[in-house]
Each structure stands twice: as structure tokens, then as C-alpha cells.
ROKOL-546725 format. One record per residue (C-alpha): residue in three letters; x, y, z negated; residue number from 1. Coordinates in pm, 1 decimal. Example, Ala and Ser with C-alpha at 12.3 -4.5 7.8 and 13.67 -1.06 7.14 Angstrom:
  rest         u         v         w   nr
   ALA    1230.0    -450.0    -780.0    1
   SER    1367.0    -106.0    -714.0    2
END
This chain:
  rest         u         v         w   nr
   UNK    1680.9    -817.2    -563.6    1
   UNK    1470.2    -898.7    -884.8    2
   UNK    1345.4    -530.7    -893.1    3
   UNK    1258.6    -474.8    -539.4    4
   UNK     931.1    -324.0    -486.2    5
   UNK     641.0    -505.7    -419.6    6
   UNK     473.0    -295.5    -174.2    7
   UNK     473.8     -88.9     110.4    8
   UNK     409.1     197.4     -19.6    9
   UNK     660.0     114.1    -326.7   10
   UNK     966.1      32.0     -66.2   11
   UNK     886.6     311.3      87.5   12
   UNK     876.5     560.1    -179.9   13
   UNK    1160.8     371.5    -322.9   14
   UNK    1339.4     435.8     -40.0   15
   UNK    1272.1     830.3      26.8   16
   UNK    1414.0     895.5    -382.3   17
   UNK    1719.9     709.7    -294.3   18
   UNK    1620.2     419.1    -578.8   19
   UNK    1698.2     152.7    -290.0   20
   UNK    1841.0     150.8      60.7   21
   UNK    1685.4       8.4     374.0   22
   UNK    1979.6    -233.7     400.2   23
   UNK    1937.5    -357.4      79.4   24
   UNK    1590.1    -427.7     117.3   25
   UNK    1653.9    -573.7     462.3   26
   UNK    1919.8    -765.9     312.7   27
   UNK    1681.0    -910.3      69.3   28
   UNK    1388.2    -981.6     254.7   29
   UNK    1597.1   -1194.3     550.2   30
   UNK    1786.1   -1394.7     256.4   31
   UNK    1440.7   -1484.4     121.3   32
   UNK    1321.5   -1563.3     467.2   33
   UNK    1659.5   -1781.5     580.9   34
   UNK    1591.2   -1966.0     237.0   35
   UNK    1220.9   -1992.2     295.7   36
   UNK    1172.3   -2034.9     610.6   37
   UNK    1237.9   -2448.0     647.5   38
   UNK     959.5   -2516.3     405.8   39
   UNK     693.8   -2256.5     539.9   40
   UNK     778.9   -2216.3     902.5   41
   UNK     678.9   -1890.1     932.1   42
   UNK     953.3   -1710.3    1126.7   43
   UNK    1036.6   -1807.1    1485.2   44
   UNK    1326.6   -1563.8    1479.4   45
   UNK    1550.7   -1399.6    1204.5   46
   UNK    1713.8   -1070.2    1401.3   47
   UNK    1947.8   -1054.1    1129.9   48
   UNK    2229.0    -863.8    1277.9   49
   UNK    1997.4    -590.8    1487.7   50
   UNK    1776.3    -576.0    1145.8   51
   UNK    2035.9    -474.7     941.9   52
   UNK    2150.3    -234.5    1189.0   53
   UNK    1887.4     -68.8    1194.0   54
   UNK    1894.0     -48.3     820.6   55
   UNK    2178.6     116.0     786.2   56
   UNK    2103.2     348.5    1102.7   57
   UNK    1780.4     422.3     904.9   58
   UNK    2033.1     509.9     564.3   59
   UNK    2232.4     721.2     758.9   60
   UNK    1994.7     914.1     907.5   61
   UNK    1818.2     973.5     562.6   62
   UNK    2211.0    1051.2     431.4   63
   UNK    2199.6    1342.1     708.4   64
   UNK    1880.5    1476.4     565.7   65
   UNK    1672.8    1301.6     901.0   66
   UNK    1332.6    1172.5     813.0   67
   UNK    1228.4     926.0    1076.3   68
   UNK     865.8     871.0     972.4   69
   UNK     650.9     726.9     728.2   70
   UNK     813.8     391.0     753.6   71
   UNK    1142.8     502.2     716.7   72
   UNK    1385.4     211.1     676.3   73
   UNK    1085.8     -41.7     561.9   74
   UNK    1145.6    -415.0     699.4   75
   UNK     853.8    -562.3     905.6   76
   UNK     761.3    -810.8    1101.6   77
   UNK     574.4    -884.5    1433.0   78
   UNK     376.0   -1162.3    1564.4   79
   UNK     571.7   -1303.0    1858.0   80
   UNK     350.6   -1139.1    2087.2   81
   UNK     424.0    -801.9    2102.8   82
   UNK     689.7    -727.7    2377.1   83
   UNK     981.9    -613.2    2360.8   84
   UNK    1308.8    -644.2    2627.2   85
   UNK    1529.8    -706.7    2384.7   86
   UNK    1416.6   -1015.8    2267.8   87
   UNK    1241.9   -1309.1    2375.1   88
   UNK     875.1   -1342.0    2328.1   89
   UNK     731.7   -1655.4    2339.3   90
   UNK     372.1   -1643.1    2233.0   91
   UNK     409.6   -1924.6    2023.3   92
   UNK     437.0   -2130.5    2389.7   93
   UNK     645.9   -2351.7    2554.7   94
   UNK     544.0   -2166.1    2897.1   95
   UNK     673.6   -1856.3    2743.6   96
   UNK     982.2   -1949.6    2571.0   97
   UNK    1271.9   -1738.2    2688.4   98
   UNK    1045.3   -1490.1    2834.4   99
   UNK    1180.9   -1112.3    2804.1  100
   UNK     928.9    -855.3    2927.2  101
   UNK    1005.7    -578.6    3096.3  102
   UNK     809.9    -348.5    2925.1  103
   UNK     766.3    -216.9    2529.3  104
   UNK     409.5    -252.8    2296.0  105
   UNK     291.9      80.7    2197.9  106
   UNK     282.8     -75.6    1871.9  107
   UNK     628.0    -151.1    1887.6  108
   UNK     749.9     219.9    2044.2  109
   UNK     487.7     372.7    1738.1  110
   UNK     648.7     177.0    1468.4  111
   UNK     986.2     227.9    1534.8  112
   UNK     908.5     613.9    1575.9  113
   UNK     801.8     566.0    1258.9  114
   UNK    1153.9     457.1    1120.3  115
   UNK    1039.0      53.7    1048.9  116
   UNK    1286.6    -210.0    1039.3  117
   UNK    1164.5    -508.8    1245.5  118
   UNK    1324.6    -839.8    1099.9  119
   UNK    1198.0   -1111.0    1361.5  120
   UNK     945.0   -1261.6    1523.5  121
   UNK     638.8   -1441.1    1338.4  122
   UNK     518.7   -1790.2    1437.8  123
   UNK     134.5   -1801.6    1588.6  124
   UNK     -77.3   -2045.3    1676.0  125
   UNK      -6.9   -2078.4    2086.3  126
   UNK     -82.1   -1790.0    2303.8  127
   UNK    -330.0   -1717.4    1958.0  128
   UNK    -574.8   -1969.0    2055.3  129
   UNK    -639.8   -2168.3    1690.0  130
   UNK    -791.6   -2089.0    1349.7  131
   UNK    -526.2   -2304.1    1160.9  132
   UNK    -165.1   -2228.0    1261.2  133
   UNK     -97.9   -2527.9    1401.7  134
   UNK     167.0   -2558.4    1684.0  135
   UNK     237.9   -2857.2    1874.5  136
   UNK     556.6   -2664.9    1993.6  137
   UNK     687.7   -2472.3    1734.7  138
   UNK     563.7   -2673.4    1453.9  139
   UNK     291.1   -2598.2    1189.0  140
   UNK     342.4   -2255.3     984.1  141
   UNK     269.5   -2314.9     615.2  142
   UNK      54.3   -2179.9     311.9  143
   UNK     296.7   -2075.5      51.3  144
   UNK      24.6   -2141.4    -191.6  145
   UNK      15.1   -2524.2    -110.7  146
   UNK     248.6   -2630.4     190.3  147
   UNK       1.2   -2928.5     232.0  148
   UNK    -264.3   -2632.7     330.3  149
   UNK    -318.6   -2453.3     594.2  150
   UNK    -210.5   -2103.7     666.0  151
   UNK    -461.1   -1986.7     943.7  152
   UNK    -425.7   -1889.1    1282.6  153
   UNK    -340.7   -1764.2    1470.3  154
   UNK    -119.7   -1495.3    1310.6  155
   UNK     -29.9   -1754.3    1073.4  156
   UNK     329.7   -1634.4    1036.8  157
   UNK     238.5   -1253.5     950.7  158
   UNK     -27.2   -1343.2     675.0  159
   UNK     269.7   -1614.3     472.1  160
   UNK     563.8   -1360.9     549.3  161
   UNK     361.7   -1084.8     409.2  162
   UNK     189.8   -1340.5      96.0  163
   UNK     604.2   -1496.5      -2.9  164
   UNK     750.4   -1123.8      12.9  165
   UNK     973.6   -1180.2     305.4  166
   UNK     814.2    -862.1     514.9  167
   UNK     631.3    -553.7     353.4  168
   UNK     386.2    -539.4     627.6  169
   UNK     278.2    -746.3     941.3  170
   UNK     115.7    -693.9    1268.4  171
   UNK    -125.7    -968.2    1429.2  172
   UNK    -439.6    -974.2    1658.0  173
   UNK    -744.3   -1095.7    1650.0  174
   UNK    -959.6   -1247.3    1890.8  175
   UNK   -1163.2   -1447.5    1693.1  176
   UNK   -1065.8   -1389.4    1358.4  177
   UNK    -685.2   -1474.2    1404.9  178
   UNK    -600.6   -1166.3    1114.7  179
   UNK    -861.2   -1223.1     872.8  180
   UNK    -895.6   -1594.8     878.0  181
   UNK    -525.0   -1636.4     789.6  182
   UNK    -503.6   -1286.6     561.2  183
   UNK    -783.1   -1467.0     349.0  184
   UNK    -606.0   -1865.2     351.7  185
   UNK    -238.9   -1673.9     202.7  186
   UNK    -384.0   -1413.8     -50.0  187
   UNK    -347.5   -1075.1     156.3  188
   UNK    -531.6    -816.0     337.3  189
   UNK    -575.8    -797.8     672.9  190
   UNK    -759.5    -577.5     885.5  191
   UNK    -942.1    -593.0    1235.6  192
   UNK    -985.4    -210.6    1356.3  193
   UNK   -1261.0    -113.5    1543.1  194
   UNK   -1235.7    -248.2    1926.9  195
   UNK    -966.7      77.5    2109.0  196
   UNK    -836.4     186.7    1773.1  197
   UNK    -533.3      61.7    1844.5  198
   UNK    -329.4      29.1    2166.8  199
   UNK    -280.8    -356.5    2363.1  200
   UNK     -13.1    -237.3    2583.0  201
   UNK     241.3    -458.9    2585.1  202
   UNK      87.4    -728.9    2381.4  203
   UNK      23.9   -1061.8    2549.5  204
   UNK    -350.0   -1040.6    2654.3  205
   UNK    -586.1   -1334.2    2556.8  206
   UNK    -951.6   -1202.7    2602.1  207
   UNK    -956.6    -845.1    2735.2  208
   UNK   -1263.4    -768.4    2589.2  209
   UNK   -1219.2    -905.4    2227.2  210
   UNK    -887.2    -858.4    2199.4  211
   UNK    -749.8    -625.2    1895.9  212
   UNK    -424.9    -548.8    1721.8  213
   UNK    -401.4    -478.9    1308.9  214
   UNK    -212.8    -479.6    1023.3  215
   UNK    -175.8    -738.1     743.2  216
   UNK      16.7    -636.9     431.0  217
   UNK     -73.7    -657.2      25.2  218
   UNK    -230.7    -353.0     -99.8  219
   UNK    -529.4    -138.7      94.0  220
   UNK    -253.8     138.5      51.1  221
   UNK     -17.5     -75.4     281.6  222
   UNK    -246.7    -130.1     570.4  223
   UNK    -364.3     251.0     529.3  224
   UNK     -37.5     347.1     599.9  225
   UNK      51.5      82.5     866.7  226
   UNK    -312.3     167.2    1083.1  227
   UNK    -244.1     519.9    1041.5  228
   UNK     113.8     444.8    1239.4  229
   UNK      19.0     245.9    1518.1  230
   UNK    -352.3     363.9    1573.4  231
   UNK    -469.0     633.3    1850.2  232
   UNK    -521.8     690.7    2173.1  233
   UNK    -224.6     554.0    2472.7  234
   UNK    -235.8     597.8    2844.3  235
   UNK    -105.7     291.1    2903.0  236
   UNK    -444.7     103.3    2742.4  237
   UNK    -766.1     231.7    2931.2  238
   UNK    -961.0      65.5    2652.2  239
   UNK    -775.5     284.8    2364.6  240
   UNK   -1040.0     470.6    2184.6  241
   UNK    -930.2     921.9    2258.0  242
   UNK   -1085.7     931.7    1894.3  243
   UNK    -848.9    1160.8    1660.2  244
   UNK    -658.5     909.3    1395.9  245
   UNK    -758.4     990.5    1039.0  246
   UNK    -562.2    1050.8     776.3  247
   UNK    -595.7     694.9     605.9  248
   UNK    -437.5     751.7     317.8  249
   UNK    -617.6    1042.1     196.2  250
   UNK    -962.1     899.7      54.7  251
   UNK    -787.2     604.6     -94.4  252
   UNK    -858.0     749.6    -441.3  253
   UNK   -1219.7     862.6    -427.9  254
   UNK   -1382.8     545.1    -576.6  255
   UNK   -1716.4     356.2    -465.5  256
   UNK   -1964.7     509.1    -687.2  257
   UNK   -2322.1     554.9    -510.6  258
   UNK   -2166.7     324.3    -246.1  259
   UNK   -2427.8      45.0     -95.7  260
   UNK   -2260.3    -275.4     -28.0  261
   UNK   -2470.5    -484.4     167.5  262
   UNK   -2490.6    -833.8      60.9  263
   UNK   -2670.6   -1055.6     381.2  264
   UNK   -2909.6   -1238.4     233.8  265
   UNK   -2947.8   -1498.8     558.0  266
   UNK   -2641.5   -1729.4     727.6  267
   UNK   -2310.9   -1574.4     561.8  268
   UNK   -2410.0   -1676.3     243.6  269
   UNK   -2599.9   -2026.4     331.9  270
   UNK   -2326.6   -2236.0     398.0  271
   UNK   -2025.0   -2125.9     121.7  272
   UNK   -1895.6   -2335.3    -100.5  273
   UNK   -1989.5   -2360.0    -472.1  274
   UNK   -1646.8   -2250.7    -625.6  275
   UNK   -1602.8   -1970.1    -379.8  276
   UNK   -1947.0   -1831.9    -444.7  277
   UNK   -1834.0   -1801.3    -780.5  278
   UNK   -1529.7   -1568.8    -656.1  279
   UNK   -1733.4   -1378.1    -455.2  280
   UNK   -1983.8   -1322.8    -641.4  281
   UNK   -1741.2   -1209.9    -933.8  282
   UNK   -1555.0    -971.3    -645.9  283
   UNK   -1919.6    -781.9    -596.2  284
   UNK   -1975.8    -752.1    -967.8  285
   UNK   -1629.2    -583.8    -996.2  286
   UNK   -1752.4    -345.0    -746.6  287
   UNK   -2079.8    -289.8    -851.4  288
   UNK   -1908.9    -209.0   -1207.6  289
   UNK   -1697.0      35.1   -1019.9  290
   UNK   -2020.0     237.3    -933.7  291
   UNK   -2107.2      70.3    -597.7  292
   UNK   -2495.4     -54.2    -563.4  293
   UNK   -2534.7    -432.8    -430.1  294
   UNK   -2811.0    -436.7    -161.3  295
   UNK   -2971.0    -717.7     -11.8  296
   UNK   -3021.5    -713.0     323.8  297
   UNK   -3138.9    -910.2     653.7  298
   UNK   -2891.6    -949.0     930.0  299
   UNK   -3003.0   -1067.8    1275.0  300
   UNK   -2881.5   -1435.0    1311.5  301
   UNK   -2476.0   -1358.9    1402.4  302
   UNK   -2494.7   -1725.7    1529.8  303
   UNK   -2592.5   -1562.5    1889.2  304
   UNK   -2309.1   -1358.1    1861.0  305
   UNK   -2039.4   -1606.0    1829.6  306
   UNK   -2223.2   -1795.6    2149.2  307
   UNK   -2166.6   -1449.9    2353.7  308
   UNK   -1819.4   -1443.5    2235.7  309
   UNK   -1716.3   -1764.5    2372.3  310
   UNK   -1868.2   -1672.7    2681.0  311
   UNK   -1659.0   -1403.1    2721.5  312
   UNK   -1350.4   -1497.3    2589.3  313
   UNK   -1262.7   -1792.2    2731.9  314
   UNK   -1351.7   -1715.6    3068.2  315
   UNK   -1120.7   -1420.0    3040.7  316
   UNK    -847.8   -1624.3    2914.6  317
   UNK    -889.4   -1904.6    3184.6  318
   UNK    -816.6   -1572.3    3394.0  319
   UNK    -517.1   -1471.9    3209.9  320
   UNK    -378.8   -1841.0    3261.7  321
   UNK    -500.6   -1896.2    3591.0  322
   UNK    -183.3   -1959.2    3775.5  323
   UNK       3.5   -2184.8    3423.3  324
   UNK    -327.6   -2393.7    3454.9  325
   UNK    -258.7   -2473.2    3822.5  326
   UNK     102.5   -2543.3    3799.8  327
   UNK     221.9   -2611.2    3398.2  328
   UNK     -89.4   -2760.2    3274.8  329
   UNK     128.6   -3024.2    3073.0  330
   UNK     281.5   -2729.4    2921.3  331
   UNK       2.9   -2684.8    2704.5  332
   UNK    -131.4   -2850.7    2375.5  333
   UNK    -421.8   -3070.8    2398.8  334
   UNK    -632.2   -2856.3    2190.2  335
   UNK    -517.5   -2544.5    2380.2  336
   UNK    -540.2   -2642.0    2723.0  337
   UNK    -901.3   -2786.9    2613.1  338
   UNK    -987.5   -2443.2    2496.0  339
   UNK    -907.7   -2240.0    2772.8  340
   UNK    -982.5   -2476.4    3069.7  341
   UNK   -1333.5   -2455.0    2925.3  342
   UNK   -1342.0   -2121.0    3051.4  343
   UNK   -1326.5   -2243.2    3401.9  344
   UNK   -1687.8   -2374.0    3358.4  345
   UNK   -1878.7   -2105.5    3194.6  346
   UNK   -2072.0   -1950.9    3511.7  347
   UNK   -1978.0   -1592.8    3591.5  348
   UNK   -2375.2   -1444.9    3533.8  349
   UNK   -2367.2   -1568.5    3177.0  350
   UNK   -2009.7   -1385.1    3147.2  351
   UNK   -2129.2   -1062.2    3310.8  352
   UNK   -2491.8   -1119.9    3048.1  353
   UNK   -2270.3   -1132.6    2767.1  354
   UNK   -2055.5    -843.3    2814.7  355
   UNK   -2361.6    -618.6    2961.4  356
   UNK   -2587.3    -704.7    2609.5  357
   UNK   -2268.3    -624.7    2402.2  358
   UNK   -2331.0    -241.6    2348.7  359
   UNK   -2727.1    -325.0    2286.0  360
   UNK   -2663.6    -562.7    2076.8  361
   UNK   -2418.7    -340.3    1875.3  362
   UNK   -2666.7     -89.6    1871.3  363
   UNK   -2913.1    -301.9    1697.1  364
   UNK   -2678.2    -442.8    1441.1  365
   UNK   -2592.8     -92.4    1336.3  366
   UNK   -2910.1      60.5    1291.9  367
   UNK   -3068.6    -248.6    1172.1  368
   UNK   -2784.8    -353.4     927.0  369
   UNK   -2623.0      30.2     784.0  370
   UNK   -2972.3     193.2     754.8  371
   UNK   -2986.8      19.4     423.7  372
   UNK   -2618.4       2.6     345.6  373
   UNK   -2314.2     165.0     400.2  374
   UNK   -2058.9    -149.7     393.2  375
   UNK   -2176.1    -530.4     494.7  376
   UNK   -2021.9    -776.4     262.6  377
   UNK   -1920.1   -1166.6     381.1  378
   UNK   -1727.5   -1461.7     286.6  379
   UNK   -1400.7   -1438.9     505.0  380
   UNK   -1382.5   -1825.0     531.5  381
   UNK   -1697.8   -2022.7     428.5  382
   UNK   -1510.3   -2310.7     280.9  383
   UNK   -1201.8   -2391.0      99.3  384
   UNK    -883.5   -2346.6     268.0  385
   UNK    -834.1   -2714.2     417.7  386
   UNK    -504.9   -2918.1     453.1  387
   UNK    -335.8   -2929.4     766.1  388
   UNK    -367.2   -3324.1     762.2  389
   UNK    -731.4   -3243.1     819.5  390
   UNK    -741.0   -2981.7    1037.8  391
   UNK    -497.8   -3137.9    1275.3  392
   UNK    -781.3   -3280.1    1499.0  393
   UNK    -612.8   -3211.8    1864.0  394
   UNK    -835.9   -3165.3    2169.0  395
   UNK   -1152.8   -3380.2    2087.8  396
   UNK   -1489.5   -3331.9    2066.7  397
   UNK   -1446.7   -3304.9    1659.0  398
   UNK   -1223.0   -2960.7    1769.2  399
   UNK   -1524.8   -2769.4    1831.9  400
   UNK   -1690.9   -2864.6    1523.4  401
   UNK   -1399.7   -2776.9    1314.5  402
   UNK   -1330.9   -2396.9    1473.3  403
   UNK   -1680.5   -2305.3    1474.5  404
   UNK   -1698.0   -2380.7    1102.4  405
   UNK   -1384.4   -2196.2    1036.8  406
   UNK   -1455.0   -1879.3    1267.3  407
   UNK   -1839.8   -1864.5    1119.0  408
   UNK   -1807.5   -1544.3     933.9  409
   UNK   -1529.8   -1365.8    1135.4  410
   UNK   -1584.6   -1385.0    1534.6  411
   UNK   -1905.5   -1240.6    1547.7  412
   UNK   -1741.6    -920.7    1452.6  413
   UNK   -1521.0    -937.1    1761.1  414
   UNK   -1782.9    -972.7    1993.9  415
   UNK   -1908.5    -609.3    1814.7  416
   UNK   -1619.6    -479.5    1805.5  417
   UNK   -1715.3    -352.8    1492.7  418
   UNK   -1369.7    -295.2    1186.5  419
   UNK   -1391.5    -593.9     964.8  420
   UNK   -1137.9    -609.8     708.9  421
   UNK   -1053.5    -929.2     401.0  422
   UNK    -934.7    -833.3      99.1  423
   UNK    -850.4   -1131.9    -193.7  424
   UNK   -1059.0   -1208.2    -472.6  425
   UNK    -933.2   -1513.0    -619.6  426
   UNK    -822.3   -1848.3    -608.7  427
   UNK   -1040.6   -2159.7    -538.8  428
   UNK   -1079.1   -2493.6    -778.8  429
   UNK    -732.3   -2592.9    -617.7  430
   UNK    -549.4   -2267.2    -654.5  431
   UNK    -585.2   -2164.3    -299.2  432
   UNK    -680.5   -1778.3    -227.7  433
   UNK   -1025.3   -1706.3    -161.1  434
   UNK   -1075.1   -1360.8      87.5  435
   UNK   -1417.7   -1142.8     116.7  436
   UNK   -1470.2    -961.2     410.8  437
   UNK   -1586.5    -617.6     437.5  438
   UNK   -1742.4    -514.0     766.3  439
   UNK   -1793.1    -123.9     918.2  440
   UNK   -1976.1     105.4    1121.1  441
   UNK   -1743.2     144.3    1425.8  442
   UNK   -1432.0     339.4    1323.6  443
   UNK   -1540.8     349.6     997.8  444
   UNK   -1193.3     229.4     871.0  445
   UNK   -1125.1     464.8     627.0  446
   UNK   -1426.1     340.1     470.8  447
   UNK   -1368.4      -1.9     429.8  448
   UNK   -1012.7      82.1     277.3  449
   UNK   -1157.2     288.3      34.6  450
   UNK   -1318.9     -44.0    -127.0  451
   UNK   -1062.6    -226.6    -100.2  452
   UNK    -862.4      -7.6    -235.5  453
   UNK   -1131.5      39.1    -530.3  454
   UNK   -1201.1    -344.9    -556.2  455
   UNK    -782.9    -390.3    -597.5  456
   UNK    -789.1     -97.4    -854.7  457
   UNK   -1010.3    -265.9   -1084.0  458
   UNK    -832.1    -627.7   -1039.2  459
   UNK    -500.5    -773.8   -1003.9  460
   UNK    -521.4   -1061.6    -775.3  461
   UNK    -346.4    -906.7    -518.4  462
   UNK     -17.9    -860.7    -737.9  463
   UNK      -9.9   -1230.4    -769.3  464
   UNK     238.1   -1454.5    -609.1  465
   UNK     261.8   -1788.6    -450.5  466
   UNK     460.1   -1997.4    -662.5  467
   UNK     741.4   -2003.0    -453.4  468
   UNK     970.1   -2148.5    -687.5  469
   UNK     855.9   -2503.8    -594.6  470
   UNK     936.5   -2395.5    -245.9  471
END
């Protein structure tokens, strides 16, 4: 379809006036993807027949005059993580492969309330463990921009399906920065809710504690509408936040004039590259034009925080793998197994230190950090997106070296909890997107996609499109 819309929000309203069906756009979407797919590796699983089932389940009931939600007949895609018993989930692992769970996500039950169309299931980075989106099973996913580059991990596959058009919206998580980091490498948005705005049930657990779930899709519009879906409290996750879901969409409009935007002057800032300084620096001048006011300001060294992290999360997924470590531990990649048998020797005092500090230490940040601003402003990635020929560094000691320099700017965040959300600003000196990252009081989402929305408003990067054609 050469005049599909380009949005959510557009398919969506296209879809309620009767301009375009759900099984056209479902149509269109999975030929792009089948056509796509060899060269960018993004999609484990096409569900073509049950997608376009659904699509015209999703016409009929519109036919009958039956709304289903605010999704109604828009095709999505999931991370293969989120599960589901009719379909395998594999979490990007060869432990996992032809595992069917006997239970549904929330996210999954929320979005199909909502009247989605799910259209497969996205390649990851195994069992999301890996800033780059490489998989030693499944085979790299690829940046549509460059398929030499990298397309971030680990929810690799929902940040290209959502940057080449073959989904209108994604759902990740993010551990570590596994939404942002790859949101920023393909040219989207993606957001990282506050820690409990959104339900785990039923998504394969990694780190307990730093675990969340969030939408990636093209416009701040798009991901207002997706969070408002699947966010809210659930029974079935003790750690979902009882908070009252916002209307998201509502503020979208109202601008950032008399805004502070909070511009670090220590650590996010020291290490960026030269041409991406440039982009980001142009990205705060658009907002500052828009009425916002730039303040510097001192952050407590977030270095600390990514230590804390680590010594929570990968003790907590050593847990979760316990019994595969004991009796599949060939099963795993080098650089995977690595990662989470390190958890095995981080003593259980520092563990229990690191999770006990966690609501002091969020304390502090707050009231040191958003007394003088109302939004924090970062690089998403510190450096150029790199090639996957460079990144591809297996298990060694040069691993460690390579993630912390890619998760610099995003995993302290997680170890707040705090919403953190990248939004695209430009493209680098080889054409390859550039994200900044807009960090929140807890549950101040609304917040952050009132920026966004305001930054995309007065720029047009986000309309632009990989060229594909090459593809």
C-alpha cells in the first residue's frame, strides 16, 4: 500500500473512518516483513494466517458497529518474550525453543482487549542479555539504516520492525537499556516506564528488580497511546504500581514553554562523540526555541549506579537460570553464559546493599537533580552506532569493556527505576540515527511525552525512513 499511514495513531484513525481495513494493513505490513525480513532478521515468526484472522475478525466486528478498543484492528508486534499458549516463545534461546507457556502476559490479554493485531514474534538478543542484537542462535537482527550496523539489544527486532514500517508499534523490555539503546541505533522512540507501571506477568523474567516492559513505536503520540493500553495495576504482578493510569494522550498538545530541561553538566556529556554533540546539541536548541529553558545542572556520579545494577541483576538472573546453568550450560552463548554465571560470584551482602540503598539513593537523585529542573536530558548512546563486525566480541574480557560503554547513559536509570524515554534527533557523519534521552520524576510519563511530542512537532526526523530500497 503506497498510501498506508505512517503511524499509529494514523492506522488507527484510518481505520475507525473506514479509509483502510485491518486486513489490508495486516496484509501490507507481513508482505513487507516476508520481503524484508532475510536482509534485516528482525522477525523470528510471521503468524500470517492467525494475523490476518484477526484482521478480518477486527473488520467485522467494526462492520457490526463493535468497537474493540483503541487499537482496533492495528498490526503489532511482540518481542519473543511475552507468553502466550498459542505460540512458541523462545526468548531468543536455544533452551527455550519450542517452549509454549501455559499462561498469557497481561500485556498480551491488555492489547488484544484493546482490538491489536499481533503479526509475530520479534528477534532479541538471548533471554535479553546484550546491548547489540547479536544472536549466536538466531542470527544477528539488522539496522535498516546500514545492515553492516548494529541494531541494539536486546529488543533489537521491535526497534527495526517499528524503524522499516513492518509493525505500527512494538513492545520490548528493558533491563539495562534493552528499549532505548536499540530505539536510539534504528531512528524511533522508545520508552522505559517508571519501575510497576506496567505489568511482568507472563513475560520471561531476567532481573526481578530491574526488569520493565514498554513500548517502541514512531511518534510520542504512538507510544502515548500504546502505554496508556498496557499500563496499570495487575494482581498477577505484586510489583505493579495501584497508581491510576493517566490519560496519555491528553497533554500531548500543551507545548514546553517555561519547561526546565536539565542538561548534566558532569559524565553524560564527557564522553560523546563530536558529531553527535552536534545533534544533540541542535535537539536542545529546538526545544529551547519551543519555549523550554536549558539548565545546567550537577548530577551525582551515575557511574555508582550502574555498579549497583550489576550487582543486582545478575545475581537475580543466575537465579532465574539456576537449574539451565547446572544441566544445559552448552546451551548458551559464550557471551551469555559469561554474563549470567557472573552472577554466581557476586556475594549475597553486596546484593541485599544494593537493593536496600536503591530507594535512598532514588531519593537523592530526585531532590538533588528535579529541584532545579523538571526533565534531565542525556545522550541515549554515547557513541556512534557501531558495526556488528565490531561489536561481535563473544565472551572475553574485551565484552565488559564494550557493554559498559554502550549501557553508560541508559542502565543507571534502571537501577532508579526512574521513566527514561529516547526520542531521534538526527543522523550521525555516517547516516546512522542519533537518539536523546529524556529522563523523569517517577511516573512522570506524561511528562516526558509531552517533549517529545513538542521536540517532534518542531522537526521532522522522525518521518524519515531507512532507505529500504537498497534492502
Amino acid at each position: 500500500m503506497n498510501d498506508a499511514p505512517d503511524t499509529l495513531i494514523g492506522a488507527a484513525a484510518a481505520l475507525a473512518s473506514g479509509a483502510v481495513s485491518s486486513v489490508e494493513l495486516t496484509r501490507d505490513c507481513l508482505t513487507r516483513a516476508a520481503r524484508l525480513n532475510q536482509a534485516l532478521n528482525c522477525f523470528l515468526r510471521l503468524d500470517t494466517d492467525a494475523a490476518l484472522a484477526a484482521a478480518a475478525m477486527a473488520d467485522a466486528a467494526r462492520a457490526a458497529g463493535r468497537a474493540l478498543g483503541p487499537l482496533h484492528g492495528v498490526p503489532l508486534a511482540l518481542k519473543d518474550m511475552f507468553y502466550d499458549p498459542t505460540h512458541e516463545t523462545s526468548s531468543g534461546s536455544a533452551i527455550r525453543a519450542g517452549f509454549r507457556a501455559d499462561t498469557v502476559a497481561t500485556v498480551v490479554t491488555r492489547l488484544q482487549a484493546a482490538g491489536a493485531i499481533n503479526l509475530g514474534a520479534l528477534n532479541m538478543t538471548e533471554f535479553a542479555l546484550g546491548p547489540t542484537g547479536h544472536n549466536a542462535v538466531y542470527g544477528a537482527c539488522r539496522n535498516p539504516w546500514n545492515t553492516a550496523y548494529i541494531a541494539g539489544g536486546s529488543s533489537s527486532g521491535a526497534a527495526v520492525a517499528v524503524a522499516a514500517r513492518l509493525a505500527y508499534g512494538t513492545l520490548g523490555s528493558d533491563t539495562g537499556g534493552s528499549i532505548r539503546g536499540p530505539a536510539s541505533a534504528n531512528g524511533v522512540l522508545g520508552m522505559k516506564p517508571t519501575y510497576g507501571r506496567v505489568s511482568r506477568a507472563g513475560a520471561m523474567p531476567l532481573s526481578w528488580s530491574c526488569d520493565h516492559i514498554g513500548p517502541l513505536a514512531r511518534t510520542a503520540a504512538d507510544l502515548a497511546r500504546l502505554l496508556g493500553v498496557i499500563a496499570g495495576p495487575d494482581p498477577a504482578d505484586s510489583s505493579a504500581s495501584r497508581r491510576a493510569v493517566p490519560d496519555y494522550e491528553a497533554g500531548l498538545d500543551a507545548g514546553v514553554a517555561g519547561l526546565r530541561i536539565g542538561v548534566p553538566r558532569n559524565f553524560y556529556f564527557e564522553a560523546v562523540d563530536s558529531g553527535l554533540q552536534r545533534r544533540l546539541d541542535d535537539a536542545l536548541a529546538v526545544l529551547a526555541s519551543a519555549g523550554a529553558r536549558l539548565v545546567a545542572v550537577d548530577v551525582a556520579d551515575p557511574s555508582e549506579l550502574t555498579e549497583l545494577s550489576r550487582a543486582i541483576v545478575y545475581p537475580e538472573a543466575a537465579a532465574a537460570h539456576a537449574h539451565w546453568l547446572r544441566t544445559r550450560p552448552q546451551d548458551y552463548s559464550p557471551q551469555v553464559h559469561a554474563r549470567i554465571s557472573s552472577g554466581i560470584a557476586i556475594p549475597a551482602p553486596l546484593y541485599l546493599e544494593a537493593l536496600q540503598l536503591r530507594p535512598r539513593l532514588l531519593a537523592r537523585f530526585v531532590d538533588s537533580v528535579y529541584a532545579h529542573c523538571d526533565v534531565l536530558a542525556t545522550p541515549t548512546l554515547a557513541q556512534p552506532v557501531p558495526t556488528l563486525a565490531a561489536t561481535d566480541v563473544g565472551g572475553g574480557e574485551t565484552m565488559w569493556a564494550l557493554i559498559a560503554a554502550l549501557v553508560r547513559c541508559v542502565a543507571p536509570f534502571n537501577y532508579l527505576g526512574v521513566p527514561a524515554l529516547s526520542v531521534p534527533v538526527g543522523p550521525d557523519a555516517h547516516g546512522l540515527p542519533v537518539g536523546l534521552q529524556l529522563v523523569g520524576r517517577p511516573f512522570s510519563e506524561a511528562l516526558l511525552l509531552r517533549v517529545a511530542a513538542s521536540y517532534q512537532r518542531h522537526s521532522d526526523w522522525h518521518a524519515h525512513r531507512p532507505p529500504l530500497a537498497a534492502v
